[in-house]
Structures are given as C-alpha cells and as structure tokens.
N, CA, C and O atoms as a GROMACS GRO file, in nm:
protein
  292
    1UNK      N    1   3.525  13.482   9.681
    1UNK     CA    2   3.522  13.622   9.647
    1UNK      C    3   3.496  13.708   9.771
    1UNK      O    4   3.528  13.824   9.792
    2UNK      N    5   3.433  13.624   9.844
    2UNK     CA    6   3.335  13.753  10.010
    2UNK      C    7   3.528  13.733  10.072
    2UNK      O    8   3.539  13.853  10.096
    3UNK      N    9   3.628  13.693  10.100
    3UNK     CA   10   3.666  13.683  10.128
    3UNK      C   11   3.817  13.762  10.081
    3UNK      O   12   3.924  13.777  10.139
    4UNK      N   13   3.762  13.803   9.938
    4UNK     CA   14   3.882  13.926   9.895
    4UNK      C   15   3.842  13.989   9.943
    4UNK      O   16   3.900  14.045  10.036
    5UNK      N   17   3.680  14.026   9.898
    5UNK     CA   18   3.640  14.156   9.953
    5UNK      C   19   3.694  14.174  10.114
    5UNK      O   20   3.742  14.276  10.163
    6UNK      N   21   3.680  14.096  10.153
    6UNK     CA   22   3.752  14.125  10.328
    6UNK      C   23   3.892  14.159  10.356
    6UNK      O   24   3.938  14.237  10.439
    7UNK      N   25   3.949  14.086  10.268
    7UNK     CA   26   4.117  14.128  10.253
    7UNK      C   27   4.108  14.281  10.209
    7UNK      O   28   4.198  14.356  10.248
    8UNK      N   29   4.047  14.311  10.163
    8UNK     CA   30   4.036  14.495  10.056
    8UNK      C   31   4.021  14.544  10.195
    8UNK      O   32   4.117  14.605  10.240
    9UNK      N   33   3.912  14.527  10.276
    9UNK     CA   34   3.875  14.608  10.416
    9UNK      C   35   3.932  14.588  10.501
    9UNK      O   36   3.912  14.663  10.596
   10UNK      N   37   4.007  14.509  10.514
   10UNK     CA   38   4.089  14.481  10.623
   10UNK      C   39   4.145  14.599  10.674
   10UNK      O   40   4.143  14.619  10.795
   11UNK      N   41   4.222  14.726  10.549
   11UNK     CA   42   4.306  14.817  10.575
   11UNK      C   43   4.233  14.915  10.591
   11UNK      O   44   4.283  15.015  10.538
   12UNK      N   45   4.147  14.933  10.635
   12UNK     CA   46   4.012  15.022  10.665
   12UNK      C   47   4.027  15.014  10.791
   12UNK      O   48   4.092  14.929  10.852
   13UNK      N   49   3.930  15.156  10.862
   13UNK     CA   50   3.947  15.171  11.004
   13UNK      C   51   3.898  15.025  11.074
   13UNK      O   52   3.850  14.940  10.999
   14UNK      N   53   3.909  14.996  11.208
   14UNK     CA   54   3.873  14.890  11.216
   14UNK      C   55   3.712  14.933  11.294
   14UNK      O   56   3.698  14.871  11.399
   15UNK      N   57   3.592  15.025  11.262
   15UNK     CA   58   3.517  15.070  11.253
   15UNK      C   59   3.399  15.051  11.171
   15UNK      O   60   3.278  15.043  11.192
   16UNK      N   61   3.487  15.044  11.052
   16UNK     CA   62   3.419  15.049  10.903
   16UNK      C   63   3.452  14.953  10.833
   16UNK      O   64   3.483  14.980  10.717
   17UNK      N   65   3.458  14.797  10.881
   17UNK     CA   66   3.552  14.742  10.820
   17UNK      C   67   3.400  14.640  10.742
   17UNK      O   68   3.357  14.604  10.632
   18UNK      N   69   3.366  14.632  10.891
   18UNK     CA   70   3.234  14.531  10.838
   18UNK      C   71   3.121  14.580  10.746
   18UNK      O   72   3.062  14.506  10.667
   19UNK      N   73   3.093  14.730  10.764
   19UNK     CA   74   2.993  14.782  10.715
   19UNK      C   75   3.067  14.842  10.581
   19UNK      O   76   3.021  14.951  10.546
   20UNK      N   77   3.128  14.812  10.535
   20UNK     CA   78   3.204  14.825  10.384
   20UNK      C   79   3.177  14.669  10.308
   20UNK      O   80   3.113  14.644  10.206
   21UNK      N   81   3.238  14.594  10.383
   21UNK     CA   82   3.218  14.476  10.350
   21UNK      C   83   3.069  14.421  10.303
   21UNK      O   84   3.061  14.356  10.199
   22UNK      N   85   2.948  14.448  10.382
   22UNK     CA   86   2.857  14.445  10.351
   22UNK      C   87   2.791  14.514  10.248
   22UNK      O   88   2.712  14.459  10.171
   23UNK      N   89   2.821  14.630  10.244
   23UNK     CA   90   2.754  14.802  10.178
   23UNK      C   91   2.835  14.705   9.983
   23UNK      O   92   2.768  14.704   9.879
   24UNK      N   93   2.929  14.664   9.991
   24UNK     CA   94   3.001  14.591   9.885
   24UNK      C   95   2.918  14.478   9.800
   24UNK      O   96   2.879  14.474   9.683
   25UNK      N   97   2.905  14.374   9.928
   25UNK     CA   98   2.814  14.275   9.861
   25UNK      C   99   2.669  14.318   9.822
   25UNK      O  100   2.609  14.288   9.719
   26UNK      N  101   2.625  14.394   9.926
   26UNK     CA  102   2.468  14.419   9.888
   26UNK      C  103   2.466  14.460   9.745
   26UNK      O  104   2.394  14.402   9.664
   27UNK      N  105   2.578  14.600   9.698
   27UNK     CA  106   2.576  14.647   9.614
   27UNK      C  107   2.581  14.583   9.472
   27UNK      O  108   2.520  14.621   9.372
   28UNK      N  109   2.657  14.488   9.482
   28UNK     CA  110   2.710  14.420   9.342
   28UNK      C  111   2.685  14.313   9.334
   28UNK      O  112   2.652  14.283   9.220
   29UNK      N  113   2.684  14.193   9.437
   29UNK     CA  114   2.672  14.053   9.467
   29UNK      C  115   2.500  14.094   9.390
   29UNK      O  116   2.416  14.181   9.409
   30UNK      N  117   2.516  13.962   9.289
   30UNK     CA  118   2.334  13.935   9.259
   30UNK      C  119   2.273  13.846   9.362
   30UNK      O  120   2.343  13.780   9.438
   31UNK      N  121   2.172  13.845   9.365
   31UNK     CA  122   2.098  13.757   9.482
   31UNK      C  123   2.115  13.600   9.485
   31UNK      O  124   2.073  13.523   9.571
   32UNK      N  125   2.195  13.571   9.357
   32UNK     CA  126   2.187  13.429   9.361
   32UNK      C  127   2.332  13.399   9.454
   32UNK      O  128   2.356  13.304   9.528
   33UNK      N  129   2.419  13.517   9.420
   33UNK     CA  130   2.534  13.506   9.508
   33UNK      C  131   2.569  13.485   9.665
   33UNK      O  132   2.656  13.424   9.727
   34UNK      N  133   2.456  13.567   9.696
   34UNK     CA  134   2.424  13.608   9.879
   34UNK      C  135   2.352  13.495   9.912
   34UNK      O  136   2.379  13.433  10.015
   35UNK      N  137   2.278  13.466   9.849
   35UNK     CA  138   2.154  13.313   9.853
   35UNK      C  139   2.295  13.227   9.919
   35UNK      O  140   2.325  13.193  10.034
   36UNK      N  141   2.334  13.218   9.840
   36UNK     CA  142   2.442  13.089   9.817
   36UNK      C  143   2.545  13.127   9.949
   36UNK      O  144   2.569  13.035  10.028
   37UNK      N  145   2.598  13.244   9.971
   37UNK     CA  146   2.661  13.270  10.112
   37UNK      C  147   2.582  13.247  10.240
   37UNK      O  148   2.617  13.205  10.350
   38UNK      N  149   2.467  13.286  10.194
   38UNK     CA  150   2.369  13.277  10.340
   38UNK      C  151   2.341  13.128  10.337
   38UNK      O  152   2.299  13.090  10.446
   39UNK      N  153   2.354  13.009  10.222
   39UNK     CA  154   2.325  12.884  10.292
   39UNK      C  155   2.430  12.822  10.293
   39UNK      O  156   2.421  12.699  10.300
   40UNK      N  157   2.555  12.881  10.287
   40UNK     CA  158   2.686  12.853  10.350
   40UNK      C  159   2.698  12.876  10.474
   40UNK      O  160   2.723  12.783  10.551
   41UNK      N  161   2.687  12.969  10.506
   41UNK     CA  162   2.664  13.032  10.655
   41UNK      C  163   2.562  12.936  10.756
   41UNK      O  164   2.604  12.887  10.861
   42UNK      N  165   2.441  12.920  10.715
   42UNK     CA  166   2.305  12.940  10.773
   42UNK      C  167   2.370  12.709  10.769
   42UNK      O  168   2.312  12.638  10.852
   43UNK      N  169   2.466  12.645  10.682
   43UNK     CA  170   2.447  12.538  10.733
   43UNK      C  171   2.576  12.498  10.807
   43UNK      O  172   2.620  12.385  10.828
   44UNK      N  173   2.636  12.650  10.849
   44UNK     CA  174   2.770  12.570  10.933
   44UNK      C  175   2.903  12.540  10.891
   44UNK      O  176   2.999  12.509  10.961
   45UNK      N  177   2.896  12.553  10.773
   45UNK     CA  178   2.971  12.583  10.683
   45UNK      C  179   3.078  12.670  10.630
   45UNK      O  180   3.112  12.697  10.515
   46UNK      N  181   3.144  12.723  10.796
   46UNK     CA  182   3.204  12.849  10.788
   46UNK      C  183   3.330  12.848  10.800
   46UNK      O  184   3.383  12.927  10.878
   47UNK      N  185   3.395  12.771  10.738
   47UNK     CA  186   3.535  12.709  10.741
   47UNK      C  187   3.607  12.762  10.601
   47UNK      O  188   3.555  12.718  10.499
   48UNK      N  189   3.709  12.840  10.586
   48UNK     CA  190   3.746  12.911  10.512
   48UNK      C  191   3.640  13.048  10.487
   48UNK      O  192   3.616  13.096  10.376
   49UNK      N  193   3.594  13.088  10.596
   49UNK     CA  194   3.518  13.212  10.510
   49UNK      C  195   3.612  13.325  10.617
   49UNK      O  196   3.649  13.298  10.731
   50UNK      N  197   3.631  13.429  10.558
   50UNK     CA  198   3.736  13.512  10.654
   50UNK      C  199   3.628  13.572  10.761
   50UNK      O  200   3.517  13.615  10.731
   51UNK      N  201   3.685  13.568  10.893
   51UNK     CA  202   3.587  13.615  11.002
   51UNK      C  203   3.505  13.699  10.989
   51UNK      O  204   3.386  13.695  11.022
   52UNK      N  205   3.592  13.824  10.915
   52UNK     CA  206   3.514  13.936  10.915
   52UNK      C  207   3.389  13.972  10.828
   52UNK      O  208   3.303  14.059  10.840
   53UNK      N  209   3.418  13.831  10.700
   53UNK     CA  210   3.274  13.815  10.632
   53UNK      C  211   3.201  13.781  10.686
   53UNK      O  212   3.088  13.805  10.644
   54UNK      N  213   3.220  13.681  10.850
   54UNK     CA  214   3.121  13.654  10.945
   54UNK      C  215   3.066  13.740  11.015
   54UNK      O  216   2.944  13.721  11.018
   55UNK      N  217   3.101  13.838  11.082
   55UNK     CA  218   3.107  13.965  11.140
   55UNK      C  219   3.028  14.081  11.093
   55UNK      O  220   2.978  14.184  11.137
   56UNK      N  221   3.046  13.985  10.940
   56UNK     CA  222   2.915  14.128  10.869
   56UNK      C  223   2.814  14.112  10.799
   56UNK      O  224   2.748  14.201  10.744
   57UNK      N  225   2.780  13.909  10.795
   57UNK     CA  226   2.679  13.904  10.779
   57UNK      C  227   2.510  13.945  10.846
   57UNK      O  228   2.400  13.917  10.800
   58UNK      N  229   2.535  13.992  10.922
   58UNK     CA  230   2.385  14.072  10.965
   58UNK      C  231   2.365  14.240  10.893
   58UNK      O  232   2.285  14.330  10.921
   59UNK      N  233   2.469  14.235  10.799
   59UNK     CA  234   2.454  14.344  10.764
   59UNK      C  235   2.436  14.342  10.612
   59UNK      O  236   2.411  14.439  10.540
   60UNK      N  237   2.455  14.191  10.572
   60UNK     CA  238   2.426  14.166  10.435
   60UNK      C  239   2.278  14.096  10.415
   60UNK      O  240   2.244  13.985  10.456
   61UNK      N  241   2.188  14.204  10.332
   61UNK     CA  242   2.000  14.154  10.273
   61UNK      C  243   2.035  14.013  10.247
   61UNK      O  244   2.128  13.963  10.184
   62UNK      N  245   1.964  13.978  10.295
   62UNK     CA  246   1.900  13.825  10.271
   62UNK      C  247   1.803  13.830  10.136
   62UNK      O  248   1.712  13.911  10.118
   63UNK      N  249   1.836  13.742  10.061
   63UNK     CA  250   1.776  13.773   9.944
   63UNK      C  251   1.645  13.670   9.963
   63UNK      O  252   1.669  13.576  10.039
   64UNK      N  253   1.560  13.672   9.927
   64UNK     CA  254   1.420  13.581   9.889
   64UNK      C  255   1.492  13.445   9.858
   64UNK      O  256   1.608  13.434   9.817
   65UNK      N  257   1.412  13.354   9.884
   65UNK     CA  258   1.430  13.232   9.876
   65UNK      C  259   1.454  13.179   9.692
   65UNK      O  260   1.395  13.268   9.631
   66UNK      N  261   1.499  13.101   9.610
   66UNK     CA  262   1.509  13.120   9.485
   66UNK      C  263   1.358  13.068   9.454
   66UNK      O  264   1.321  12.956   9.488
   67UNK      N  265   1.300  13.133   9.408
   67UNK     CA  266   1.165  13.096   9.324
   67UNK      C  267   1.064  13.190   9.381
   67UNK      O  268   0.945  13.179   9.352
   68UNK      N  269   1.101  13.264   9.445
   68UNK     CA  270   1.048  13.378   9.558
   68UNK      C  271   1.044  13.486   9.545
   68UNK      O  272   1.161  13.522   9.537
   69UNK      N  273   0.965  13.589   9.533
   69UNK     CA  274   0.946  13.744   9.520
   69UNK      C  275   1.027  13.820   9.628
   69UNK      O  276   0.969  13.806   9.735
   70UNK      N  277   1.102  13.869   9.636
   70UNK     CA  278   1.169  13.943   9.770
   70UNK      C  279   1.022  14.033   9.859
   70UNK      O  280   0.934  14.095   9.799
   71UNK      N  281   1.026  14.024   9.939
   71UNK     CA  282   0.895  14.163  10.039
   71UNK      C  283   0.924  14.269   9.989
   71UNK      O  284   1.029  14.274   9.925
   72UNK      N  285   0.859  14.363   9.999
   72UNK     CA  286   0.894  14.538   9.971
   72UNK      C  287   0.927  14.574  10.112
   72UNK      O  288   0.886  14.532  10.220
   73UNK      N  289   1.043  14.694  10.069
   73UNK     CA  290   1.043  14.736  10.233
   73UNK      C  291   1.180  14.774  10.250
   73UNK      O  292   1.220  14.811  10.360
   0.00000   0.00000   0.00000
C-alpha cells in the first residue's frame, strides 16, 4: 500500500513528494500499520518498497512499540 501511496506522489512537485507521502501515512495508516513498515525498514528489508517511501521515512511517527503507550509530545 506505502508504495501506491508513492505512485499517487510521484506526480507531485518533486519538493513535496516525500512530505505528502508521509503527511498520508501518518494521517490514516493505524499504528499497527507503520509498526509493521518501520520493522520492515528497521530489518533491511527494503526490497520492493518504492524509494521514495524510503526517502520519507524520517518523516513518518514511529508508533510505540505494540503493548506500549506512545510518549506525549
């Protein structure tokens, strides 16, 4: 799915491409979703993910660990 969403932004300035992409997942992705991208990511695992979902993960919340209260802030 992080990877339509990248196809959608693609045709976006190439400015705003990442910070759409992100502003997207934060928005709608539930935390179990991003969990699950970030330990795709976080084990190397980045083979079929479209670059630019790579490109914008520092811009996508890290959600709390599962069994975990998120911090305030």
């Amino acid at each position: 799915m992080a990877n339509q969403i990248a196809t959608f932004f693609r045709s976006s300035p190439e400015a705003g491409r990442t910070d759409g992409i992100a502003e997207h997942i934060n928005a709608f992705w539930e935390p179990r979703m991003r969990r699950q991208l970030f330990e795709r990511v976080d084990g190397g695992a980045t083979e079929g993910i479209d670059p630019l979902v790579l490109e914008a993960m520092p811009k996508i919340r890290r959600p709390a660990a599962e069994g975990q209260v998120a911090a305030a802030g």
